[in-house]
N, C-alpha and C positions, 0 to 999 in steps of 0.2 A: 250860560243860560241861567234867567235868573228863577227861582221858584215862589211859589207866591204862597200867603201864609194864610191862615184859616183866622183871623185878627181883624176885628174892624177897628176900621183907624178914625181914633175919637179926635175932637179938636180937643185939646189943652188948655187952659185958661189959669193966670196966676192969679190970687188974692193974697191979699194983708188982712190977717186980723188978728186980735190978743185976746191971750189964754190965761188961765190961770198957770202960773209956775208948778204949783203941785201938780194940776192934768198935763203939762206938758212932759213934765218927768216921767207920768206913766204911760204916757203913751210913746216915750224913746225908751222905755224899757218890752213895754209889748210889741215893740216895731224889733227891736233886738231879739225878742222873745219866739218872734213866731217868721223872721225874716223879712218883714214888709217893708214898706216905707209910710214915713209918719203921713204923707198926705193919699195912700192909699186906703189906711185905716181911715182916716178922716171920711173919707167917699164911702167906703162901705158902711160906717155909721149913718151918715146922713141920707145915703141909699136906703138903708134898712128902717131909717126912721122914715121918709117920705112912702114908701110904700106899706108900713102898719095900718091898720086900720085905726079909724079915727074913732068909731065905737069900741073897740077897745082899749085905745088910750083913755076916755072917757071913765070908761067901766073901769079903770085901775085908779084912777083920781078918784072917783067916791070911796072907792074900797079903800082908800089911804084917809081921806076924810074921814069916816065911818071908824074906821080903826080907831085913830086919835084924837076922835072925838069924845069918845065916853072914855072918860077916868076911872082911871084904877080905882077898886076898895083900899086905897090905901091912906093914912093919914097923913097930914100934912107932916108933920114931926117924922115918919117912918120915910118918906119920900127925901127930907131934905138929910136924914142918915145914907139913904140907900147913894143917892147924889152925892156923899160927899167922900165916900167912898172908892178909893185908888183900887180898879181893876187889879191892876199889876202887882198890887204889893200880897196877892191872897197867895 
């Protein structure tokens, strides 16, 4: 007897597309990372982004705008110190 399973069964579909090499790498280590498969993270990304709302993706685009929009009180001369500055070597 066979049993039946609580699963709705989706149709599959294959695409080709290209990535960056660097997102590809992180995304076979978060598929390593949390057990998935790389084109199930892909679904739930674009799942999660298709159902966001589109006033608040909006509302984060000005808020990013607005950010870096106004300049620092900073001098031009202190800006191109702070910039040339190796993170790593402090």
């Amino acid at each position: 007897m066979q049993t039946k399973r609580n699963t709705v069964e989706r149709t599959r579909v294959k695409i080709g597309t290209i990535l960056d090499k660097g997102t590809v790498d992180r995304l076979k280590e978060r598929s390593a990372r949390e057990g998935k498969s790389i084109s199930s993270l892909i679904e739930d990304a674009v799942l999660k982004y298709e159902t966001e709302d589109a006033s608040t993706r909006e509302m984060r685009l000005k808020a990013m705008d607005k950010l870096f929009s106004v300049r620092f009180n900073i001098s031009d001369e202190d800006w191109k110190t702070i910039m040339a500055e190796d993170y790593y070597e402090q």
